[in-house]
N, CA, C and O atoms as a Tripos MOL2 file, in Angstrom:
@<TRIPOS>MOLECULE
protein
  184   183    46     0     0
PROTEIN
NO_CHARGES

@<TRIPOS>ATOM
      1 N          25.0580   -3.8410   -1.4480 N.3       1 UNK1
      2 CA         23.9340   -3.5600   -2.3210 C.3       1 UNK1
      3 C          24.2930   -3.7420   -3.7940 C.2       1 UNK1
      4 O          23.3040   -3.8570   -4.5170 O.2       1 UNK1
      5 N          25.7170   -3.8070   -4.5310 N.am      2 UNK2
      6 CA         25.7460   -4.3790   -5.3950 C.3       2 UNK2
      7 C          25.6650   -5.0400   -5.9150 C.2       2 UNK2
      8 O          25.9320   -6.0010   -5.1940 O.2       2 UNK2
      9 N          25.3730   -5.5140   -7.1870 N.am      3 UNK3
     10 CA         24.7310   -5.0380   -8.3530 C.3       3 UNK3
     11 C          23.7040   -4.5440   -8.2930 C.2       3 UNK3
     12 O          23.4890   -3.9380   -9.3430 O.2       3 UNK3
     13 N          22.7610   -4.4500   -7.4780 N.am      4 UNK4
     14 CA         21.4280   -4.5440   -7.2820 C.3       4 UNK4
     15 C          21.3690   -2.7500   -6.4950 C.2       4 UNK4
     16 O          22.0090   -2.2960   -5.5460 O.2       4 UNK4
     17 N          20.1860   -2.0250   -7.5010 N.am      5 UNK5
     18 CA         19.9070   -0.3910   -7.3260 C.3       5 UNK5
     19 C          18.7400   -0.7100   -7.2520 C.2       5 UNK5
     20 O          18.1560   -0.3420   -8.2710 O.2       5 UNK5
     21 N          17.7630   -1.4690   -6.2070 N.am      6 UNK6
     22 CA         16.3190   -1.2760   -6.2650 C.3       6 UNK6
     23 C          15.8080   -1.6950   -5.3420 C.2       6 UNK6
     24 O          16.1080   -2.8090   -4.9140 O.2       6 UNK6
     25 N          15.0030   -1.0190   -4.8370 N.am      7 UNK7
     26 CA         14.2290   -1.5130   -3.8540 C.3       7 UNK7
     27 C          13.0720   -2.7000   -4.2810 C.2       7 UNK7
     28 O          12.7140   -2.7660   -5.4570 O.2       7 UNK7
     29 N          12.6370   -3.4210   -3.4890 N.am      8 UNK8
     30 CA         10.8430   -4.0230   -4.1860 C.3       8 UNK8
     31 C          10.1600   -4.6980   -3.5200 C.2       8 UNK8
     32 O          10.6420   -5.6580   -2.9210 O.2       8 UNK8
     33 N           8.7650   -4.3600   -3.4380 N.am      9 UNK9
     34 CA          8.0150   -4.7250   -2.7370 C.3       9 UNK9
     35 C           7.4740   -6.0640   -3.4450 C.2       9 UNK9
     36 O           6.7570   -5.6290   -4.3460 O.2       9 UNK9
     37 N           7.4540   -7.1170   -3.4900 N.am     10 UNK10
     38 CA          6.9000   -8.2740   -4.0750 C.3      10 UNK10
     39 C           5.3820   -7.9960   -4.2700 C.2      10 UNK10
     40 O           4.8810   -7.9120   -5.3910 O.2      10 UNK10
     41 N           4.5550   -7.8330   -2.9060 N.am     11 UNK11
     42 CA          3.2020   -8.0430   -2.5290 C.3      11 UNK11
     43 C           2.9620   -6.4620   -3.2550 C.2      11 UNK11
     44 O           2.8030   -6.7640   -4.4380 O.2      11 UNK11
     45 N           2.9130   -5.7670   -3.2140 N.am     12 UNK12
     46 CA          2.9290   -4.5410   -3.9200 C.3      12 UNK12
     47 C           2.6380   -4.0920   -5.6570 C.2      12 UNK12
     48 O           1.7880   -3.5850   -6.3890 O.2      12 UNK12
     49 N           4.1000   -4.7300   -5.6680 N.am     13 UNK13
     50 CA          5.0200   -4.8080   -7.0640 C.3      13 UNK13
     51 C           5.4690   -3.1410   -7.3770 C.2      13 UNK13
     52 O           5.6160   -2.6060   -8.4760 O.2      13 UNK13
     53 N           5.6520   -2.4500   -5.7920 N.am     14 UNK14
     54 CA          6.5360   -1.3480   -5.9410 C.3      14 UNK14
     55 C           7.9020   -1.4030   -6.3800 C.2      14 UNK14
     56 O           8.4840   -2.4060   -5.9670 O.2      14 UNK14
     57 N           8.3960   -0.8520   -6.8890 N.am     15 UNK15
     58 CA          9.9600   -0.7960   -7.3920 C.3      15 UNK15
     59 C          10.5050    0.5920   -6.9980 C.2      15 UNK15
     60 O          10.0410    1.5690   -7.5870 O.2      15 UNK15
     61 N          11.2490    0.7260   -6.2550 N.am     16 UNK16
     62 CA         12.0460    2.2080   -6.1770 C.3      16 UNK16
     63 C          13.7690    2.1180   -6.6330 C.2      16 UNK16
     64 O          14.6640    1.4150   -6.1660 O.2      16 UNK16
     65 N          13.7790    2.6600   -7.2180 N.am     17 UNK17
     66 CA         15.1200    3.0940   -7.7680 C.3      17 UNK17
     67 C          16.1570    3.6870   -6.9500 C.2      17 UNK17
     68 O          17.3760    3.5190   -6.9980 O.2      17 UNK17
     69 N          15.5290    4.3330   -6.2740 N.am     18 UNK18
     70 CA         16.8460    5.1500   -5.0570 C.3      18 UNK18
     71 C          16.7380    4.2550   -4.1240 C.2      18 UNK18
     72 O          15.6750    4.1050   -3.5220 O.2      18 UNK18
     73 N          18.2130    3.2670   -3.7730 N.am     19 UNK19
     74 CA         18.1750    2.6990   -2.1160 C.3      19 UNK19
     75 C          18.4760    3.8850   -1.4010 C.2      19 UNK19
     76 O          17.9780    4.0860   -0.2930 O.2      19 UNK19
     77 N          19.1050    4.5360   -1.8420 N.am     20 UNK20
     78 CA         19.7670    5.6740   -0.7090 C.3      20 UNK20
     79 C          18.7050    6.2950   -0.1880 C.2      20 UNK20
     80 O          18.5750    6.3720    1.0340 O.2      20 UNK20
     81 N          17.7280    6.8650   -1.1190 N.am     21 UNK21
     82 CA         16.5210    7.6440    0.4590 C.3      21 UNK21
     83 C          15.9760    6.5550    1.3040 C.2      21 UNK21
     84 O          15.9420    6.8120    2.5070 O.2      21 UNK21
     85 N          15.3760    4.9480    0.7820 N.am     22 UNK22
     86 CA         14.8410    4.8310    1.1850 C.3      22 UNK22
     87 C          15.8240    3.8180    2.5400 C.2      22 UNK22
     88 O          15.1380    3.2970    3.4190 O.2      22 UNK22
     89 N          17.6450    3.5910    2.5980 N.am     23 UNK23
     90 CA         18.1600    3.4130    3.6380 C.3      23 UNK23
     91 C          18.0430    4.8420    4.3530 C.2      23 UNK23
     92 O          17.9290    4.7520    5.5750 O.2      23 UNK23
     93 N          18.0460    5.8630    3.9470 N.am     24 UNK24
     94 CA         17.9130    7.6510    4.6080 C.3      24 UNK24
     95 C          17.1330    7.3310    5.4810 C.2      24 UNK24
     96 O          17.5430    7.2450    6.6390 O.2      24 UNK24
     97 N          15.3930    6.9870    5.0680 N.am     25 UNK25
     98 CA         14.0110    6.1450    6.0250 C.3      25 UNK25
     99 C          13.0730    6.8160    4.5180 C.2      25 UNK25
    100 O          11.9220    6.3790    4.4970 O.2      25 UNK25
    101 N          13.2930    7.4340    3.7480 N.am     26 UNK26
    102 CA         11.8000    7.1960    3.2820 C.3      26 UNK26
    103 C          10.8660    6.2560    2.4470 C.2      26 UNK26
    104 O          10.9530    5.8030    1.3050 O.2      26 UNK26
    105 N          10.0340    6.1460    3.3440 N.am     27 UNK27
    106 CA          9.5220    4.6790    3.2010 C.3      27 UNK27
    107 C           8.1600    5.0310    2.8010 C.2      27 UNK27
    108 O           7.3660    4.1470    2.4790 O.2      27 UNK27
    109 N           7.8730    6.1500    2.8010 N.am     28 UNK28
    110 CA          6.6160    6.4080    2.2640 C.3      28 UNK28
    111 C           5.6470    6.0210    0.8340 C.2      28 UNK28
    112 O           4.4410    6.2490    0.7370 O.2      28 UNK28
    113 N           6.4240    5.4500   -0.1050 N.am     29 UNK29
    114 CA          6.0210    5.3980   -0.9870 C.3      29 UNK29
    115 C           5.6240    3.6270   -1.2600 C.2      29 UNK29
    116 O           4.9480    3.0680   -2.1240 O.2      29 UNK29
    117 N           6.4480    3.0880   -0.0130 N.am     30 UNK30
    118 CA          6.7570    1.5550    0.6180 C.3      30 UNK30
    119 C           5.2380    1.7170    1.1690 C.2      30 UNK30
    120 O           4.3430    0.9920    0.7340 O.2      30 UNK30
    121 N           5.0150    2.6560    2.0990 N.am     31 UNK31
    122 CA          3.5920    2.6510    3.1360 C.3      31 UNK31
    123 C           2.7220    2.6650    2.3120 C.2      31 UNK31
    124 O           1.9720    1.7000    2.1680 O.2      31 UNK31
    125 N           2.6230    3.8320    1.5430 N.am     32 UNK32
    126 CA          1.2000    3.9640    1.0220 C.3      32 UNK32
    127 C           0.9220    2.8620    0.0430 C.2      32 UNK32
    128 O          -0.2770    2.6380   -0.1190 O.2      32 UNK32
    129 N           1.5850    2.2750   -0.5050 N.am     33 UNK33
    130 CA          1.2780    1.1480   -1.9160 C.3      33 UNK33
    131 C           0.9580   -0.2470   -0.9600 C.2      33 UNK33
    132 O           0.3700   -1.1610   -1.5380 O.2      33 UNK33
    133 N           1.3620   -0.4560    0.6320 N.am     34 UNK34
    134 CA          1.2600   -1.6430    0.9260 C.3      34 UNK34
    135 C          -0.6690   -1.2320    1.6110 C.2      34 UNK34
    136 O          -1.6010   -1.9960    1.3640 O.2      34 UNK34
    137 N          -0.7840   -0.3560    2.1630 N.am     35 UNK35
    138 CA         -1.9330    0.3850    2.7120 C.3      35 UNK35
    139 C          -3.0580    0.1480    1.2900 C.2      35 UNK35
    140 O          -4.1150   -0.4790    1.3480 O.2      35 UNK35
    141 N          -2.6600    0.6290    0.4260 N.am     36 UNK36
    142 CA         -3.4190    0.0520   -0.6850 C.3      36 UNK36
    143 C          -4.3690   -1.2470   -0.6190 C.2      36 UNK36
    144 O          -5.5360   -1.6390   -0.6040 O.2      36 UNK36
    145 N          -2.5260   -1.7600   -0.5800 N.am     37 UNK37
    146 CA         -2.9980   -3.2350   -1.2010 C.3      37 UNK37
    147 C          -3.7840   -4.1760    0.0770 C.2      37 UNK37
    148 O          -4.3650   -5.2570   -0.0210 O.2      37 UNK37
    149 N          -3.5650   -3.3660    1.2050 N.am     38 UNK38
    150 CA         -4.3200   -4.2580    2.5100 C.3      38 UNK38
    151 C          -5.7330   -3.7920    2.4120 C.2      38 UNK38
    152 O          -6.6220   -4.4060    3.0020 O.2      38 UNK38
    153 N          -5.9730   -2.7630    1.7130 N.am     39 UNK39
    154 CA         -7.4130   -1.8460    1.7380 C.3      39 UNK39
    155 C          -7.7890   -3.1010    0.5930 C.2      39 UNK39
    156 O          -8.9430   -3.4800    0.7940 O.2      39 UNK39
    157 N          -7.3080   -3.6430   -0.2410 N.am     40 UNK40
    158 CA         -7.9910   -4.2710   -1.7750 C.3      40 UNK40
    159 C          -8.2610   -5.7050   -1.1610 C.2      40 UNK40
    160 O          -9.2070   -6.4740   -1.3360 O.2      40 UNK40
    161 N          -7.0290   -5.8230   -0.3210 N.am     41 UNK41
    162 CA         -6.9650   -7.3380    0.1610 C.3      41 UNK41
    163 C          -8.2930   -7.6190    1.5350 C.2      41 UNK41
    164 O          -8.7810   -8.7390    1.6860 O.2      41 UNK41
    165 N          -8.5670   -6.8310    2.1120 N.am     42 UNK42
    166 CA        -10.0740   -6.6610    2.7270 C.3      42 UNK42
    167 C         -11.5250   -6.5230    2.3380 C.2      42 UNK42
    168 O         -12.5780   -6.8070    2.9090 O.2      42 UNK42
    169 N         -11.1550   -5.8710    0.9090 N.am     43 UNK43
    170 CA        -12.1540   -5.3660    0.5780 C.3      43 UNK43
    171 C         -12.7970   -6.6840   -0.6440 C.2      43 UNK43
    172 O         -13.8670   -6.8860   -1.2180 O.2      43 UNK43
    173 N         -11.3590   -7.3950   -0.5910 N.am     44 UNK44
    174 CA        -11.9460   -8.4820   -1.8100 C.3      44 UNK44
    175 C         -12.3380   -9.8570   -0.4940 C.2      44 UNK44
    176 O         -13.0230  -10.7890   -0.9150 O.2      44 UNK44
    177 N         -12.0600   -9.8890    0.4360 N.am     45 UNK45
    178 CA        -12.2370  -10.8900    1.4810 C.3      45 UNK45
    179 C         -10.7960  -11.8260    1.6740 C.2      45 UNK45
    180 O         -10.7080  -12.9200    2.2320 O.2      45 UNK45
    181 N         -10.0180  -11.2570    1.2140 N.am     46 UNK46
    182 CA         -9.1120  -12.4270    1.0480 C.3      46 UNK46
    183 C          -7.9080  -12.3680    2.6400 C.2      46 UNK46
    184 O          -7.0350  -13.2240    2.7870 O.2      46 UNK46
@<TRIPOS>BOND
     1     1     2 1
     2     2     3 1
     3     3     4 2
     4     3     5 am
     5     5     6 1
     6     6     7 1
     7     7     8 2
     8     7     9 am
     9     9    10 1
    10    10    11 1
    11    11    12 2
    12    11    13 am
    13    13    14 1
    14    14    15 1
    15    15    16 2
    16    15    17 am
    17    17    18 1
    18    18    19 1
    19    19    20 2
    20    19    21 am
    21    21    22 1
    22    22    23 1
    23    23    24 2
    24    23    25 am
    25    25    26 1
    26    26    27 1
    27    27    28 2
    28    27    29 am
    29    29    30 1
    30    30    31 1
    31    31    32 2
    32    31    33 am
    33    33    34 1
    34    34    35 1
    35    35    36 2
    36    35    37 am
    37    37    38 1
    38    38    39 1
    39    39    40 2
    40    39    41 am
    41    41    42 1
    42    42    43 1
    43    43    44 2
    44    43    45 am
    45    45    46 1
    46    46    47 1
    47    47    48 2
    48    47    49 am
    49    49    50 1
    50    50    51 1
    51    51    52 2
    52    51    53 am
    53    53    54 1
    54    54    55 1
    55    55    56 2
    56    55    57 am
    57    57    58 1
    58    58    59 1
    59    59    60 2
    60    59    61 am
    61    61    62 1
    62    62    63 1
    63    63    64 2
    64    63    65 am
    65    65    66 1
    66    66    67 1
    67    67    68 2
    68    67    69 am
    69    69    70 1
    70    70    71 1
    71    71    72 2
    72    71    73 am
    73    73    74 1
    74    74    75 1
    75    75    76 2
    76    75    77 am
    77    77    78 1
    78    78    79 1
    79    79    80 2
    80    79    81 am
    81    81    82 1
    82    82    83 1
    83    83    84 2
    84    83    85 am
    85    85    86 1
    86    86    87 1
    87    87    88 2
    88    87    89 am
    89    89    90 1
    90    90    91 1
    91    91    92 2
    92    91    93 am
    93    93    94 1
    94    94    95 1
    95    95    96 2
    96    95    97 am
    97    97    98 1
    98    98    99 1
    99    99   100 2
   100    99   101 am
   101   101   102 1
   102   102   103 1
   103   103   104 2
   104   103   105 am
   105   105   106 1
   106   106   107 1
   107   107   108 2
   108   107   109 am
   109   109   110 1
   110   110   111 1
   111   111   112 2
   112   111   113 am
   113   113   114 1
   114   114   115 1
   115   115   116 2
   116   115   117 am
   117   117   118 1
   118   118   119 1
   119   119   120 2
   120   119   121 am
   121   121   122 1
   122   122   123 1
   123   123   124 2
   124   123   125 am
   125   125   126 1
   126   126   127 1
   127   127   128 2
   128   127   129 am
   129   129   130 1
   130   130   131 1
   131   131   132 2
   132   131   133 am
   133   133   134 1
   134   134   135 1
   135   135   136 2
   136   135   137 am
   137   137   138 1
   138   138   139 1
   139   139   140 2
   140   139   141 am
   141   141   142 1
   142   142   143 1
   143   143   144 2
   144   143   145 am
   145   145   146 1
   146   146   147 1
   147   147   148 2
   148   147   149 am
   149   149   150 1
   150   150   151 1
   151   151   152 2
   152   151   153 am
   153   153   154 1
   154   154   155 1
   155   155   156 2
   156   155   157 am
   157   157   158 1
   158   158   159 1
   159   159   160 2
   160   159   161 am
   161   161   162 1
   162   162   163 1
   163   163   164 2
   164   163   165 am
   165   165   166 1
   166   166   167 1
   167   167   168 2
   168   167   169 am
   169   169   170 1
   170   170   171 1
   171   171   172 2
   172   171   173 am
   173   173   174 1
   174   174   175 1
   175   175   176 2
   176   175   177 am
   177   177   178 1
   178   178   179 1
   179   179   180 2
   180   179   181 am
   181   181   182 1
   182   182   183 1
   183   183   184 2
@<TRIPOS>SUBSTRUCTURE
     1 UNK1         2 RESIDUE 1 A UNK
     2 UNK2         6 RESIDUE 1 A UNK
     3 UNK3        10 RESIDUE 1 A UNK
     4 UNK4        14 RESIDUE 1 A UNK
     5 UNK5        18 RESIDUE 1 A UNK
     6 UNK6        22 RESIDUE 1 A UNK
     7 UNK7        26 RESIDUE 1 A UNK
     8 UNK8        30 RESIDUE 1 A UNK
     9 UNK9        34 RESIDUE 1 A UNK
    10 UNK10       38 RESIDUE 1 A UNK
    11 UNK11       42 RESIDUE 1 A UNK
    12 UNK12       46 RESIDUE 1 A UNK
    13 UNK13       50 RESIDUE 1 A UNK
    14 UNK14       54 RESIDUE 1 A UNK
    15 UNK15       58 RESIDUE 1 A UNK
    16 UNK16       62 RESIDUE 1 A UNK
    17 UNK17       66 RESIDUE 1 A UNK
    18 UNK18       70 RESIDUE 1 A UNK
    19 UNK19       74 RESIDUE 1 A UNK
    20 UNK20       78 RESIDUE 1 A UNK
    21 UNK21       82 RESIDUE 1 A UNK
    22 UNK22       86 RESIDUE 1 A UNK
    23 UNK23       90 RESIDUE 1 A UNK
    24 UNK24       94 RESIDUE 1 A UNK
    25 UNK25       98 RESIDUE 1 A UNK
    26 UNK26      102 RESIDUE 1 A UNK
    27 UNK27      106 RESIDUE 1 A UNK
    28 UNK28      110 RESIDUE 1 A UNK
    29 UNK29      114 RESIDUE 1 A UNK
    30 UNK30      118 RESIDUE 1 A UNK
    31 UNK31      122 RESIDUE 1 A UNK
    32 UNK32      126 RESIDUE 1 A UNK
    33 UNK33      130 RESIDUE 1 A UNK
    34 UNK34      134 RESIDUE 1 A UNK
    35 UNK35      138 RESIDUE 1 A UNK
    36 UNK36      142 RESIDUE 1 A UNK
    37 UNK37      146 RESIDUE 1 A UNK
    38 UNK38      150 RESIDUE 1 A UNK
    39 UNK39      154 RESIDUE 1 A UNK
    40 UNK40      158 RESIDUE 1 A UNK
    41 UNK41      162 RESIDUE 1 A UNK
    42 UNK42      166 RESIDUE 1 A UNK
    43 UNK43      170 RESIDUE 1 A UNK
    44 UNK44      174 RESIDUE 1 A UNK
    45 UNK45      178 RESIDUE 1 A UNK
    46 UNK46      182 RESIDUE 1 A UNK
């Protein structure tokens, strides 16, 4: 994982700073921002 301290979602454009929780599993903050973006990505037709 060095140099590199970040997680990132491209499609998102989440960034998390801690790898360590989210190798731990929390991914929650991964879920809800992609859940978002599938709610925007339906809702625009795309």
């Amino acid at each position: 994982m060095q140099p590199f301290q970040l997680v990132k979602d491209l499609r998102t454009g989440v960034e998390i700073g801690n790898i360590q929780a989210v190798l731990d599993g929390d991914f929650s903050p991964l879920v809800e921002a992609f859940l978002r973006w599938r709610r925007e990505q339906k809702e625009t037709g795309e």
